[in-house]
Wavefront OBJ file of the C-alpha trace (Angstrom):
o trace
v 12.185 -16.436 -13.298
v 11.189 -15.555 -9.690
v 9.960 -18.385 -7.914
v 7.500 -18.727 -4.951
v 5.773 -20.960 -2.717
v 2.423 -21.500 -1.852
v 1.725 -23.126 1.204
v -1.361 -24.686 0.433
v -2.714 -28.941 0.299
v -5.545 -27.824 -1.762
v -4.706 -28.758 -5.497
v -7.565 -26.823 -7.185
v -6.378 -23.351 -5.095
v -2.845 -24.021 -6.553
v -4.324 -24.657 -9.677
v -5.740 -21.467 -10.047
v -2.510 -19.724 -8.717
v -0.338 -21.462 -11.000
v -2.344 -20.077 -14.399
v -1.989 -16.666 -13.088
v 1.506 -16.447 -12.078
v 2.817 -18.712 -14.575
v 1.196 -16.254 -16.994
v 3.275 -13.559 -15.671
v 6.460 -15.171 -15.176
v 6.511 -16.246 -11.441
v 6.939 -19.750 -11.027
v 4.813 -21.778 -8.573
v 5.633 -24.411 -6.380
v 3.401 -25.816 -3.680
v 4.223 -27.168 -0.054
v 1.774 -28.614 1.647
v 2.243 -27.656 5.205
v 0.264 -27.415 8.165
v 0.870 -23.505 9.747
v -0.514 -22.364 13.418
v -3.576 -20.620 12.586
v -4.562 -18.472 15.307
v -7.910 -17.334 16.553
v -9.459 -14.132 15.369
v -11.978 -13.039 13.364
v -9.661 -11.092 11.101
v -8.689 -12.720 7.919
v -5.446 -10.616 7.407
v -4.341 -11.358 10.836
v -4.676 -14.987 10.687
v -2.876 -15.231 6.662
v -0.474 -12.551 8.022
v 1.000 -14.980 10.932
v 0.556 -17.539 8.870
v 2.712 -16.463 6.206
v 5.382 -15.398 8.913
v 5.473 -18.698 10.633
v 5.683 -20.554 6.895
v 8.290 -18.037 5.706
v 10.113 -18.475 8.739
v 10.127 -22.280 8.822
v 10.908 -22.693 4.683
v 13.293 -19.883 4.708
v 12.043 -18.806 1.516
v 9.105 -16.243 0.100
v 6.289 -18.227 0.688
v 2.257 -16.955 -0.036
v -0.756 -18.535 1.378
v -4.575 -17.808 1.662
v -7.474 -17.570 4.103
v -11.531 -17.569 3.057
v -13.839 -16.797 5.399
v -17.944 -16.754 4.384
v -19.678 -13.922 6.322
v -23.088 -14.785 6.341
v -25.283 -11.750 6.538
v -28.620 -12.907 8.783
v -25.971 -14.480 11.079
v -24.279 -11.515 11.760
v -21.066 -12.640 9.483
v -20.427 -15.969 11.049
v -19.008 -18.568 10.223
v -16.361 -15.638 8.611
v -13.265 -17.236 8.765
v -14.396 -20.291 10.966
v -15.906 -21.913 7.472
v -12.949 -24.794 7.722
v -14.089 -25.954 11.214
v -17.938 -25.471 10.521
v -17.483 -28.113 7.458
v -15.686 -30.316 9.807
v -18.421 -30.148 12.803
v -21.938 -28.958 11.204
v -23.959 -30.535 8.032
v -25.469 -28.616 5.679
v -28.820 -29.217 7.166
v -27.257 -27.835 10.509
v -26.126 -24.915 9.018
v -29.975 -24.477 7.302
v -31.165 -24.997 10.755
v -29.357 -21.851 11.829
v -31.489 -19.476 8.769
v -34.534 -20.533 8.828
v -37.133 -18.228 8.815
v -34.336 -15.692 7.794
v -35.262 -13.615 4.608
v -31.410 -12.141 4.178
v -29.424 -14.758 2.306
v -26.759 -13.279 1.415
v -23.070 -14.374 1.943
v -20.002 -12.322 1.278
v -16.859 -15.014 1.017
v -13.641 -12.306 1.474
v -10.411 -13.882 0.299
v -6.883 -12.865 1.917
v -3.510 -13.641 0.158
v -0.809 -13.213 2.630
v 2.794 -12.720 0.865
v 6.154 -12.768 3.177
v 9.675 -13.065 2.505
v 12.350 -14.200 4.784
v 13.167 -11.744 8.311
v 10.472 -9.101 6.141
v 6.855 -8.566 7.271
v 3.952 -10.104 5.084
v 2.309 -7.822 2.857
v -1.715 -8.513 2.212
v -4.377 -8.767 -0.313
v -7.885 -8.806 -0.360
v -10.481 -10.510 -2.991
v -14.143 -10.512 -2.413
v -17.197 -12.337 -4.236
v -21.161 -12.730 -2.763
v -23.474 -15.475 -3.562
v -26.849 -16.519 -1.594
v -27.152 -19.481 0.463
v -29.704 -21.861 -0.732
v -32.995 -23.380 1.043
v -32.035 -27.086 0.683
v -28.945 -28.365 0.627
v -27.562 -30.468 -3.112
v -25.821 -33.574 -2.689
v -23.065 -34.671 -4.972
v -20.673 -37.337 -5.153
v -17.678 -35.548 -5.503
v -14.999 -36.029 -3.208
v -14.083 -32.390 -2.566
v -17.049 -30.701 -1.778
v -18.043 -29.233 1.791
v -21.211 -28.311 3.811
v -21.215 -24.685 2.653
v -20.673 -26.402 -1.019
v -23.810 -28.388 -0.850
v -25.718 -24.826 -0.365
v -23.306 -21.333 -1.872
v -25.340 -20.022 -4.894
v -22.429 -18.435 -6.248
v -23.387 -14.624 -7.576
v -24.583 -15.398 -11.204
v -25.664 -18.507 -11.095
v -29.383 -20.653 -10.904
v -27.399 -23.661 -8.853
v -25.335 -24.257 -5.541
v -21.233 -24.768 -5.931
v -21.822 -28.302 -5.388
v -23.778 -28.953 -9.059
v -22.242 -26.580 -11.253
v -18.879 -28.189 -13.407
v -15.533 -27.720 -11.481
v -14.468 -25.415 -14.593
v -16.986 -23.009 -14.237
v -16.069 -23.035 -10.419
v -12.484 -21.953 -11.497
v -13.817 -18.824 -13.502
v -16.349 -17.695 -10.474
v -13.237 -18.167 -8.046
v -10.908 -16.692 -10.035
v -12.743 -13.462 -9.869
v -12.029 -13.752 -5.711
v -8.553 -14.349 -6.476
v -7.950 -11.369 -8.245
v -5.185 -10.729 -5.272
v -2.947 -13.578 -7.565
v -2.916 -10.122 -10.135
v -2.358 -7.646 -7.839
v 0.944 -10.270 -6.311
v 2.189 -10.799 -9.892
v 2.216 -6.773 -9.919
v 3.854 -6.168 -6.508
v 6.881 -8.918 -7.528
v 7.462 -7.446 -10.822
v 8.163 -4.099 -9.715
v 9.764 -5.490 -7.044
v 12.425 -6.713 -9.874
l 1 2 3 4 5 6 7 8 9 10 11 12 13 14 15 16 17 18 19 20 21 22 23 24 25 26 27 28 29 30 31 32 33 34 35 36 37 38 39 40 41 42 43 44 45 46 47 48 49 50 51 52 53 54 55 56 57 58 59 60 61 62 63 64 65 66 67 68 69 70 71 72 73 74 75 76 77 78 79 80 81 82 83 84 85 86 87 88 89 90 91 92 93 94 95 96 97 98 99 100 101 102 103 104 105 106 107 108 109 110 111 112 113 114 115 116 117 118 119 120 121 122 123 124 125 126 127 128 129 130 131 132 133 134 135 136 137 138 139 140 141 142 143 144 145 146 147 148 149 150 151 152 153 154 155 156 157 158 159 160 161 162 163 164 165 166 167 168 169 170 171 172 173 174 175 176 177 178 179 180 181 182 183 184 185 186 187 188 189 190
């Protein structure tokens, strides 16, 4: 059974990878380990070096991911900024910046970044939209963000923040479509 890594500290992410791979035979461990992102807009830059530096460091295949949420009426931003924005702004701060903007709309664009040992990473890309919601819903649970307390995901009457973590799973598994399209490059691959 081919075996991977996925650098990653975020359980429900390696949840998700886990019950695709595992379905197709790749095994899935996860490291939790902090990698040198660097600064760029462009998601398959940033997972690419990523990836390298991991691979490099582990000595071993190793796969991690980068979101970014490109907010239309703000000309894409926070793209892939979103980790720092739910460190710095609220989700009333982030309201702040659309009000009196009609567009809504927010594509969140998904890269996987695969790499094996002295080899350069190869990429994938996953994409799902949603709106983002005038007011912001407050939860108690632990995990949830800024940009959680206001993503209408695509398909749904609520923001991410309200609706049950296992319906979550199903809406991001549809981004994550890459973990398919990995499972298919490594099995050729053998």
């Amino acid at each position: 059974m081919k075996t991977i890594t996925y650098v990653t500290g975020n359980l429900y992410k390696f949840q998700i990878a886990q019950k695709i791979l595992n379905k197709k035979g790749i095994k899935v461990e996860q490291e939790k380990l902090e990698t040198p992102e660097i600064q760029s807009t462009n998601l398959v830059e940033i997972a690419s070096f990523s990836a390298k530096w991991a691979t490099e460091k582990l000595g071993k295949p190793v796969v991690l991911t980068d979101v970014g949420y490109f907010i239309e009426a703000l000309n894409g931003f926070p793209g892939p900024f979103i980790k720092y924005i739910n460190e710095w702004l609220t989700a009333e701060n982030l309201l702040r910046l659309m009000e009196d903007k009609k567009n809504r709309k927010v594509i969140i664009r998904a890269c996987l970044a695969y790499c094996e040992p002295k080899k350069e990473p190869i990429t994938f890309i996953g994409e799902v939209t949603g709106t983002i919601a005038e007011k912001a819903v407050k939860t108690d649970k632990g995990w949830i963000t800024s940009i959680n307390e206001l993503f209408i995901p695509k398909g749904f009457n609520g923001v991410e923040s309200e609706i049950p973590k296992e319906e979550m799973i199903k809406f991001w598994g549809k981004l994550e479509i890459f973990w398919e399209k990995l499972a298919d490059y490594l099995l050729r691959k053998t």
